[in-house]
FILO-82667 format. One line per 4 residues: their letters; for each residue x, y, z of N, C-alpha, C, O. Coordinates in steps of 0.2 Angstrom, whole numbers. Atoms other than C-alpha are relative to their C-alpha. Layout:
a) X Y Z X Y Z X Y Z X Y Z ~ ...
//
This chain:
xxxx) -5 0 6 122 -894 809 0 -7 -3 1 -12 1 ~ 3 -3 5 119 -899 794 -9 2 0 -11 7 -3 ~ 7 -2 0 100 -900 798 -5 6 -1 -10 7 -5 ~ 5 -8 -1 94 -883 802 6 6 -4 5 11 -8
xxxx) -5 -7 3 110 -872 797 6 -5 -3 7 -10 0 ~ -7 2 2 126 -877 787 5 4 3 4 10 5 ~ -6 0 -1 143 -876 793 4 8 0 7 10 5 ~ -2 -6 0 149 -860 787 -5 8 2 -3 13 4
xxxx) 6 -4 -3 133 -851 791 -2 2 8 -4 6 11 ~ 1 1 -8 133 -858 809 8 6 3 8 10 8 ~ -5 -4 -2 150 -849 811 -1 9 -2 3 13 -1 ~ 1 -8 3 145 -832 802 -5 1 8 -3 5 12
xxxx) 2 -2 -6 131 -833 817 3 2 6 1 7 10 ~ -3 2 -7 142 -838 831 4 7 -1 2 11 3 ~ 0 -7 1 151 -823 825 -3 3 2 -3 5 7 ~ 3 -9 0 141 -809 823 -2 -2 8 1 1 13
xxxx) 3 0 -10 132 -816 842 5 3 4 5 8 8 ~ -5 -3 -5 150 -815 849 4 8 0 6 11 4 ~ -3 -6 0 155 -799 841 -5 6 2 -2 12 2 ~ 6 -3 -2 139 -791 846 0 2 6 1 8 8
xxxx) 0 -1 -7 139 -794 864 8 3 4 10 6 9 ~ -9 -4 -3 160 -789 864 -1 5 -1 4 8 2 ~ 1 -7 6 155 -773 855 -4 3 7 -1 8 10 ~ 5 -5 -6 141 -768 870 5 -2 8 4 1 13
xxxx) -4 -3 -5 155 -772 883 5 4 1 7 7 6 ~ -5 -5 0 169 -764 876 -3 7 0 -1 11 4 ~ 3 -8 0 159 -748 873 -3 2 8 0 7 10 ~ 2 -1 -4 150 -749 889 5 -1 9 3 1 14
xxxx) -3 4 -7 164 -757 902 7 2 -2 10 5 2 ~ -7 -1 1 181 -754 894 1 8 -3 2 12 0 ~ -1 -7 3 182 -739 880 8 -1 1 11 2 5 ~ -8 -1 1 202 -742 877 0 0 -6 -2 -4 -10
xxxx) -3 3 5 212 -738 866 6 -2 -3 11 0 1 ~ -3 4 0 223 -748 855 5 4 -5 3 9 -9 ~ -6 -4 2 241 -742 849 -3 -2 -8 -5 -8 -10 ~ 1 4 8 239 -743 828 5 -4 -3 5 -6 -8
xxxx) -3 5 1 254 -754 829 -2 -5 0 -1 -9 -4 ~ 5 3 -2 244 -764 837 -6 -4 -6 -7 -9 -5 ~ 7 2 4 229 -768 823 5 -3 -4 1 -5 -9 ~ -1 5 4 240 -777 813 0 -7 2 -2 -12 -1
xxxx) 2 7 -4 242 -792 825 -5 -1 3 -8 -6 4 ~ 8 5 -3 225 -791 832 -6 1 -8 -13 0 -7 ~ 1 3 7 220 -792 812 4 -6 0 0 -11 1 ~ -1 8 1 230 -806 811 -2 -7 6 -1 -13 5
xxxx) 1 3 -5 225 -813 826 -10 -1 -1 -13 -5 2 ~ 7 -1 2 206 -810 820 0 -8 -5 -5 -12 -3 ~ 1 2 6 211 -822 804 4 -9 4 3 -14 1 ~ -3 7 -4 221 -837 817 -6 -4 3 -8 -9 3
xxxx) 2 4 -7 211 -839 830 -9 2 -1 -13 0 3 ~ 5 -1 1 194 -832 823 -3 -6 -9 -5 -12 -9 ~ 2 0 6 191 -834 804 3 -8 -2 -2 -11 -4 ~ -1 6 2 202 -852 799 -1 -6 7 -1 -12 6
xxxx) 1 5 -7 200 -861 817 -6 -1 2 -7 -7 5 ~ 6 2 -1 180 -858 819 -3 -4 -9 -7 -9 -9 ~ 2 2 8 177 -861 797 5 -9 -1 2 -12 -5 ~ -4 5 1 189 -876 798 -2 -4 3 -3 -9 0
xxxx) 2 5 -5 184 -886 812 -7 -1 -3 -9 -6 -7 ~ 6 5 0 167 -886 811 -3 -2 -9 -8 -4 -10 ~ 1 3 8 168 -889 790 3 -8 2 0 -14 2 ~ -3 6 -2 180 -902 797 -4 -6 5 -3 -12 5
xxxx) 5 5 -5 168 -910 810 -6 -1 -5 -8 -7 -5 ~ 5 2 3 154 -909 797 2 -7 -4 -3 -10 -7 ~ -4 5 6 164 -922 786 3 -5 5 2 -11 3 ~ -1 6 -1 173 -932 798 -4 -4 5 -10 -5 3
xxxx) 0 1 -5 171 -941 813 0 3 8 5 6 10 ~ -3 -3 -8 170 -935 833 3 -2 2 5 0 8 ~ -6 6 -5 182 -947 838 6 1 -5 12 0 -3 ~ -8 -4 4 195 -941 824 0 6 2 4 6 7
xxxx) 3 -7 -2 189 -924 827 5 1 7 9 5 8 ~ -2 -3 -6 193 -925 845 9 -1 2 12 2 6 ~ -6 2 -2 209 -934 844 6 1 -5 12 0 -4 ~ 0 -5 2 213 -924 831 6 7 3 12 8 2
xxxx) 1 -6 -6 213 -909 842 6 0 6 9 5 9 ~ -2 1 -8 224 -917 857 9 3 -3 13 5 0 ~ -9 -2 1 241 -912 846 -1 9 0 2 12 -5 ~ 2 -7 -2 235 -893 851 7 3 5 12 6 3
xxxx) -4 0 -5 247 -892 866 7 -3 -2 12 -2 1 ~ -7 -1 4 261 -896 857 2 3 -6 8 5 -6 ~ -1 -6 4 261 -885 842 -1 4 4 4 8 3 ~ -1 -6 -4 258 -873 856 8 -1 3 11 4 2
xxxx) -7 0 -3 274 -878 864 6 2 -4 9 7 -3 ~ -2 -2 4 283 -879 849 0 7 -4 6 9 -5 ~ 0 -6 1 277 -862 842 1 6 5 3 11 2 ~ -3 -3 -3 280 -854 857 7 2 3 9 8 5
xxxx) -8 1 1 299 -859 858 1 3 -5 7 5 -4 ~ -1 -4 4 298 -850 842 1 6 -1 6 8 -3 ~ 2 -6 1 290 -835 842 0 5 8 0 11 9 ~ -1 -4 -5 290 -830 860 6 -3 4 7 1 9
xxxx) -5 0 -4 306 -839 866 -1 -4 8 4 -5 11 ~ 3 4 -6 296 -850 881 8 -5 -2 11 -7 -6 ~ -7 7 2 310 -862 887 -6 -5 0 -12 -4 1 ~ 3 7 0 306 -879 885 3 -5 5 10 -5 6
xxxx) -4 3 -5 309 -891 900 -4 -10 0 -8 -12 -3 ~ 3 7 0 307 -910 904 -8 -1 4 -12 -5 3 ~ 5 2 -3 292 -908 916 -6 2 -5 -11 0 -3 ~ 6 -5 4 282 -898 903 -1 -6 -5 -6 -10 -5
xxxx) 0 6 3 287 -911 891 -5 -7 1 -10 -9 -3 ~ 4 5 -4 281 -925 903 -7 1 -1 -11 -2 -5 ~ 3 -1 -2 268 -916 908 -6 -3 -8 -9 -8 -8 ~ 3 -1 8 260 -914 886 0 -7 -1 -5 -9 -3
xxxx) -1 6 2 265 -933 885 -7 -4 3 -10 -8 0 ~ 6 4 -5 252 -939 899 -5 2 -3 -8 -1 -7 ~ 7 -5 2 240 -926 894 -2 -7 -5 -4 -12 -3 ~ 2 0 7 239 -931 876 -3 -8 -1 -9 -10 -3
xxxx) 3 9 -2 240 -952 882 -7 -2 4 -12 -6 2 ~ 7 -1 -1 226 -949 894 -8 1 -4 -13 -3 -4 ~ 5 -2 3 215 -940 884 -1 -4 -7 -6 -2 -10 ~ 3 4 3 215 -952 870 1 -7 0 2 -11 -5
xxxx) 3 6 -4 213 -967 879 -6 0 3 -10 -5 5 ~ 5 -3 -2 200 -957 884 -6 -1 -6 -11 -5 -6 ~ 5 -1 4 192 -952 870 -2 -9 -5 -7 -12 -4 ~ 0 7 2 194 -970 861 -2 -5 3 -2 -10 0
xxxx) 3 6 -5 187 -980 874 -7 0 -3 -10 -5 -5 ~ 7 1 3 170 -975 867 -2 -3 -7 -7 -5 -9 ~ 1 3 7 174 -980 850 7 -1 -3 12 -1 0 ~ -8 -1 3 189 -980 836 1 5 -5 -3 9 -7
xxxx) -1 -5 5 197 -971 826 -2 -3 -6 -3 -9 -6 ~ -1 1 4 193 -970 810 5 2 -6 7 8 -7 ~ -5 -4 6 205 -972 793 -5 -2 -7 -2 -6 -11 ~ 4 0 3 190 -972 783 3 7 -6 3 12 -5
xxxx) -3 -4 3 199 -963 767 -5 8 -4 -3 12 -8 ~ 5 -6 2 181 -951 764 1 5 6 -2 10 6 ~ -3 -6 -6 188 -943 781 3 3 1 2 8 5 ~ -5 -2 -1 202 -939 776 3 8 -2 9 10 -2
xxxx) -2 -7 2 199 -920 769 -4 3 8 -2 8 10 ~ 1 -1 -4 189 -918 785 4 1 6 4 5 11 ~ -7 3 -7 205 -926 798 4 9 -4 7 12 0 ~ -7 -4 2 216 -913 787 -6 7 1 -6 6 -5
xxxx) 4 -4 -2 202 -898 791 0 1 5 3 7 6 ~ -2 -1 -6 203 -902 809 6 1 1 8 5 6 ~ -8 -1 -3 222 -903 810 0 9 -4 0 13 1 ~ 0 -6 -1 221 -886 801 -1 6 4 2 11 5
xxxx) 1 -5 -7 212 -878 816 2 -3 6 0 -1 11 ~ -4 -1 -6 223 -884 828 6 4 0 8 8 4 ~ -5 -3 -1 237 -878 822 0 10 0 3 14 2 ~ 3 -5 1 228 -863 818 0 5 7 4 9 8
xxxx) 3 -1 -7 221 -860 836 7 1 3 8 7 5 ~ -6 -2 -1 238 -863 842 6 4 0 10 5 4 ~ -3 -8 2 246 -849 833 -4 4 2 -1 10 3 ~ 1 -6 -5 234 -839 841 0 3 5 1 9 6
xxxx) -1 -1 -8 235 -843 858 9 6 -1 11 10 3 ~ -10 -1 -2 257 -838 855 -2 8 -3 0 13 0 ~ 1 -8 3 251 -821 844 -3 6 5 -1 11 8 ~ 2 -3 -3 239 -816 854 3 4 7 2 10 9
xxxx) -2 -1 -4 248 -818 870 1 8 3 -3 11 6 ~ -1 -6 -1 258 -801 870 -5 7 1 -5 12 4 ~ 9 -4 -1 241 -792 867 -1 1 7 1 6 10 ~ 2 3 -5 234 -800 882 4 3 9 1 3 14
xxxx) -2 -2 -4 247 -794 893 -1 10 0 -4 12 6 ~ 1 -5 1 246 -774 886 -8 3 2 -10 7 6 ~ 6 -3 0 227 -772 884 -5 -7 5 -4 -13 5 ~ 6 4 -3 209 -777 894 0 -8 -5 2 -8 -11
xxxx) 3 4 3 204 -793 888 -5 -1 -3 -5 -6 -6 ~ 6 -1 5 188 -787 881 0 5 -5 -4 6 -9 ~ -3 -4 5 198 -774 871 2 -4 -5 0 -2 -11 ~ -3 6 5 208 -789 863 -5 -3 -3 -4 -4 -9
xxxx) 8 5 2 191 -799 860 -3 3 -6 -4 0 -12 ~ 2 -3 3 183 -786 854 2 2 -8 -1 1 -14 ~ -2 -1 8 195 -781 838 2 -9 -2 1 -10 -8 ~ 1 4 4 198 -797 834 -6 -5 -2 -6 -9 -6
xxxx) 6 4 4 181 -806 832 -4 6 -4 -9 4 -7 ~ 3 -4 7 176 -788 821 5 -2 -6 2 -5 -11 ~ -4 4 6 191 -793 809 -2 -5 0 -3 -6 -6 ~ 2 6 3 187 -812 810 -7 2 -3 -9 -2 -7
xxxx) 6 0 4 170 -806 806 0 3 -6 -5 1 -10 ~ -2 1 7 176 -799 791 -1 -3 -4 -4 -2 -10 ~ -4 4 5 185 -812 786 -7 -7 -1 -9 -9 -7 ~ 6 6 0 171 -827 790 -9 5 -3 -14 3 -4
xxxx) 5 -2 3 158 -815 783 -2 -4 -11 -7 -7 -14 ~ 1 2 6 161 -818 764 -3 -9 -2 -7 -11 -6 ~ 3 8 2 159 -837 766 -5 -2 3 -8 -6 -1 ~ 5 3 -1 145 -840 778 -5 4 -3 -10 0 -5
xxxx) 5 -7 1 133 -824 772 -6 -5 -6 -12 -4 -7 ~ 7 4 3 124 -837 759 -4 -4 4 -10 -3 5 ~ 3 6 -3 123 -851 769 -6 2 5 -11 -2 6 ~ 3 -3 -6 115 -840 785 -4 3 -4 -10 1 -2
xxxx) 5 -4 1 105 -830 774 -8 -7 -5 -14 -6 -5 ~ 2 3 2 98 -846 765 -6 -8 9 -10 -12 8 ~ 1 3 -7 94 -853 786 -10 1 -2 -12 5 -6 ~ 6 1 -2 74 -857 789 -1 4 7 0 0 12
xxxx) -1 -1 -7 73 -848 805 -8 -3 3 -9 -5 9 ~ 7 3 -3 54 -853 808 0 -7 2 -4 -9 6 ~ -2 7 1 60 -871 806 5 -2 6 6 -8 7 ~ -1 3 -7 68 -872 823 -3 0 5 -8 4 7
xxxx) 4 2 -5 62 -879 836 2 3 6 8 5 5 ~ -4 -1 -5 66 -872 853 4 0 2 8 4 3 ~ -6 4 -3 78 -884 859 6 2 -5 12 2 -3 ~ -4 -1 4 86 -881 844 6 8 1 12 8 2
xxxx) 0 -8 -3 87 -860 848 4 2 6 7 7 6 ~ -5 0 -5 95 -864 865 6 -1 0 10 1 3 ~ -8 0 3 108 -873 858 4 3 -3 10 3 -2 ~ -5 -6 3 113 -861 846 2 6 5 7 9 4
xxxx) -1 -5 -6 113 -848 862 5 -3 3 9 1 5 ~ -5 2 -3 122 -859 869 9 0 0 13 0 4 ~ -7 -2 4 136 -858 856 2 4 -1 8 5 -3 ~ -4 -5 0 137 -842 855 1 4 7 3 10 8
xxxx) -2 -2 -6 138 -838 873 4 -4 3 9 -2 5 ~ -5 4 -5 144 -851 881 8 -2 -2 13 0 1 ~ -4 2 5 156 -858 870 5 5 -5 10 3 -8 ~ -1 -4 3 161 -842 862 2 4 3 8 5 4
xxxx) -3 -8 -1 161 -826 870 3 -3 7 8 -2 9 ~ -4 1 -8 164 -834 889 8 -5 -2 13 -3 0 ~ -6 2 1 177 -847 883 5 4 -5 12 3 -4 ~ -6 -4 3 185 -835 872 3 6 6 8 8 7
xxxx) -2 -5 -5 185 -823 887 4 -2 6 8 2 8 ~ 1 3 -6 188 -833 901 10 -2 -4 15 0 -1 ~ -8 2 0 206 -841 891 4 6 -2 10 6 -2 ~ -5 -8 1 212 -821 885 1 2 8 6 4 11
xxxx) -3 -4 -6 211 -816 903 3 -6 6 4 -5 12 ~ -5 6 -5 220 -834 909 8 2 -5 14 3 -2 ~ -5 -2 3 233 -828 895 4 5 2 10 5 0 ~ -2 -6 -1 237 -812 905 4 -4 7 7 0 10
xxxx) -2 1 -6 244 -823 919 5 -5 -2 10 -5 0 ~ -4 9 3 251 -841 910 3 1 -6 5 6 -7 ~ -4 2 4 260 -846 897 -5 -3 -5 -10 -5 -3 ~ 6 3 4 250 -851 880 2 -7 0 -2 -10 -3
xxxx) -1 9 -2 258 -870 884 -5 -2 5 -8 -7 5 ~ 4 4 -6 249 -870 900 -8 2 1 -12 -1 5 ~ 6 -2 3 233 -862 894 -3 -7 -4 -8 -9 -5 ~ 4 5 4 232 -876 881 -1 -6 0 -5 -10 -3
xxxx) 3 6 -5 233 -890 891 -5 -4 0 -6 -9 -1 ~ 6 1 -3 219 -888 899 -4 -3 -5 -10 -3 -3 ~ 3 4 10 212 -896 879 -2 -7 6 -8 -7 8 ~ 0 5 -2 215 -912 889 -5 -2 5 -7 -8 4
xxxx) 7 1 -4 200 -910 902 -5 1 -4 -9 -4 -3 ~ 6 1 5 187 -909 890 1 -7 -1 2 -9 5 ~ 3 6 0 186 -927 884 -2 -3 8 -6 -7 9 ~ 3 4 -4 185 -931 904 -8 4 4 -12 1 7
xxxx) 8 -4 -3 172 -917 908 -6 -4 -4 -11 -7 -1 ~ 5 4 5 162 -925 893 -3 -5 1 -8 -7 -2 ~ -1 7 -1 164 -942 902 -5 1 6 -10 -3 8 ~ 4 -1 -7 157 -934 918 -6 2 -3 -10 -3 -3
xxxx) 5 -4 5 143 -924 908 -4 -8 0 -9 -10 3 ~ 7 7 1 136 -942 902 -1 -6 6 -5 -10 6 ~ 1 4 -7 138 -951 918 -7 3 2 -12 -1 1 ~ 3 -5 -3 127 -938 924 -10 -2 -3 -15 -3 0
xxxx) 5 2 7 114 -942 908 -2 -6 -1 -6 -9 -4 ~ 3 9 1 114 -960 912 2 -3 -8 -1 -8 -10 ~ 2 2 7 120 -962 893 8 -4 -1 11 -8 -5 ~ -7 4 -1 139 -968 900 2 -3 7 -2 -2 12
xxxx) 0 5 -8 146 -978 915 6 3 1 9 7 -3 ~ -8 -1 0 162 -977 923 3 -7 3 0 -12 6 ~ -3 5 -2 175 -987 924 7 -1 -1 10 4 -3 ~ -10 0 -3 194 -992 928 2 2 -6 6 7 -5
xxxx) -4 -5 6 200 -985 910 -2 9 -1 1 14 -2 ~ 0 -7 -2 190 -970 912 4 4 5 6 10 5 ~ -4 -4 -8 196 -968 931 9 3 -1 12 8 1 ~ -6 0 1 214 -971 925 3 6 -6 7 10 -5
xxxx) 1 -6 6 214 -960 909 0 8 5 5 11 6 ~ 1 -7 -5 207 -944 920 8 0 7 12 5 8 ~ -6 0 -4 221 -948 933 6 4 -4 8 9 -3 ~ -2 -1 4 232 -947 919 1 7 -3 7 10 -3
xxxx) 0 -6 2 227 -931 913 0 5 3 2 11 2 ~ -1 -9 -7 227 -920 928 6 -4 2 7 0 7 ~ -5 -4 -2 243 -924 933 6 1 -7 11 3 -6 ~ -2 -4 8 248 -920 913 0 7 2 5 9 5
xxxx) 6 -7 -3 237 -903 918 6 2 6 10 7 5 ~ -7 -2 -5 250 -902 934 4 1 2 5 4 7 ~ -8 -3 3 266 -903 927 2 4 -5 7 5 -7 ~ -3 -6 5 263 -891 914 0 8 5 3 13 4
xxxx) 2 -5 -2 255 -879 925 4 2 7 4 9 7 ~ -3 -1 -6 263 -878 941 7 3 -1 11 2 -5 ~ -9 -4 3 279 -867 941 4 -2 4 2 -5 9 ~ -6 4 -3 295 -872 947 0 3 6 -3 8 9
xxxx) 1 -2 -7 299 -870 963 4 6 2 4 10 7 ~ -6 -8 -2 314 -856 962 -4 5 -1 -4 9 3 ~ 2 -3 2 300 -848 953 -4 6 8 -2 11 10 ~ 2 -3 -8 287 -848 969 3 2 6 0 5 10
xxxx) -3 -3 -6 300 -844 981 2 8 -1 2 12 3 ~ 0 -8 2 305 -829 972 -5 4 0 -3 10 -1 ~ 8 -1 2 286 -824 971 -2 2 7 -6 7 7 ~ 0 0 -5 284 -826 989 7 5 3 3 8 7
x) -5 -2 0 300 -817 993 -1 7 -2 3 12 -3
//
């Protein structure tokens, strides 16, 4: 992107791939069905966490920066906290608190070590793009949630990436139909496989059925590991080193990740009991 597909086209893909393969597991492995109360939130849950959160970002990644982009992104975990005290009534405590504050300090000390920010002012419809899809995202995780606890996780999937594909059909349907498909290379073809599998259907599946157990605060945390997976990734590639900011940053971050996640202790004694 931009090279071989534009932006809203790459997302009209990642679509239909994800709702394709959700479609031959619910038919084949679930078959549930859903209360008609119910499709009004997992329509709007289609238009949160599908349709303004994948069209937003990566418009906004084509325009900005990756190091805005990413740091961006780290105020995710707290609009989740916030909107969750909202709309679902989550208390709010100091360790959770704490916990969001390391996170967020780790993880861009992290992402920033490799470069800077920029306040390049041609970024600045791109920076406000990506803050759209966090907050976006965010409201998904706290909507979703109540879903996630009544139905399958591949039931909840399934209706809301057909309605996002609705909503994101109108916008990419040029830009994909206007795609070269002879004109990628292999390497290229794996990586789009890669984004509508890995990155899609398993990470969207993988965090609905962590919802069915957590809280959408301690689910979105976890944002916070990715810059240091990233970090390990290119050690790995020879393309990055490590070193005492990186090491420190990562510490940083997981025990952020440990104080949101970890339940109190009245909690597990009650639990055990």
């Amino acid at each position: 992107m931009p090279d071989f597909i534009q932006p809203s086209g790459f997302i009209l893909l990642r679509v239909t791939g994800a709702v394709t393969l959700f479609s031959i597991m619910y038919v084949l492995f679930v078959k549930e069905k859903v209360d008609k109360k119910d499709i009004i939130r997992l329509s709007i849950c289609g238009i949160f966490g599908v349709a303004i959160n994948q069209l937003f970002f990566f418009e906004g990644l084509n325009i900005t920066t990756p190091i805005n982009a990413a740091i961006i992104m780290t105020i995710n975990p707290v609009l989740v906290i916030i909107m969750s005290a909202i709309i679902l009534n989550e208390k709010l405590n100091i360790r959770k608190g704490i916990g969001i504050v390391l996170g967020l300090a780790g993880a861009s000390v992290l992402i920033l070590n490799g470069g800077s920010l920029s306040g390049n002012p041609d970024f600045m419809l791109g920076n406000t793009f990506v803050f759209i899809n966090a907050v976006s995202y965010g409201l998904y995780l706290v909507l979703v949630k109540p879903l996630m606890q009544k139905y399958h996780p591949i039931t909840v999937m399934f209706y809301v990436f057909v309605f996002g594909f609705l909503y994101v059909l109108p916008f990419g349907y040029s830009e994909l139909s206007a795609v070269e498909w002879t004109s990628f290379p292999p390497k290229i073809m794996w990586e789009v496989a890669f984004v509508v599998v890995c990155t899609t259907v398993i990470a969207y599946l993988l965090n609905s059925s962590a919802l069915k157990q957590l809280n959408p605060s301690t689910v979105s945390i976890y944002i916070y590991t990715q810059p240091v997976l990233a970090t390990i990734f290119a050690i790995f590639r020879n393309s990055d080193a490590l070193d005492e900011i990186k090491i420190i940053s990562a510490c940083i971050i997981f025990i952020g990740v440990y104080l949101v996640s970890v339940r109190p202790l009245k909690d597990r004694k009650n639990k055990l009991s």
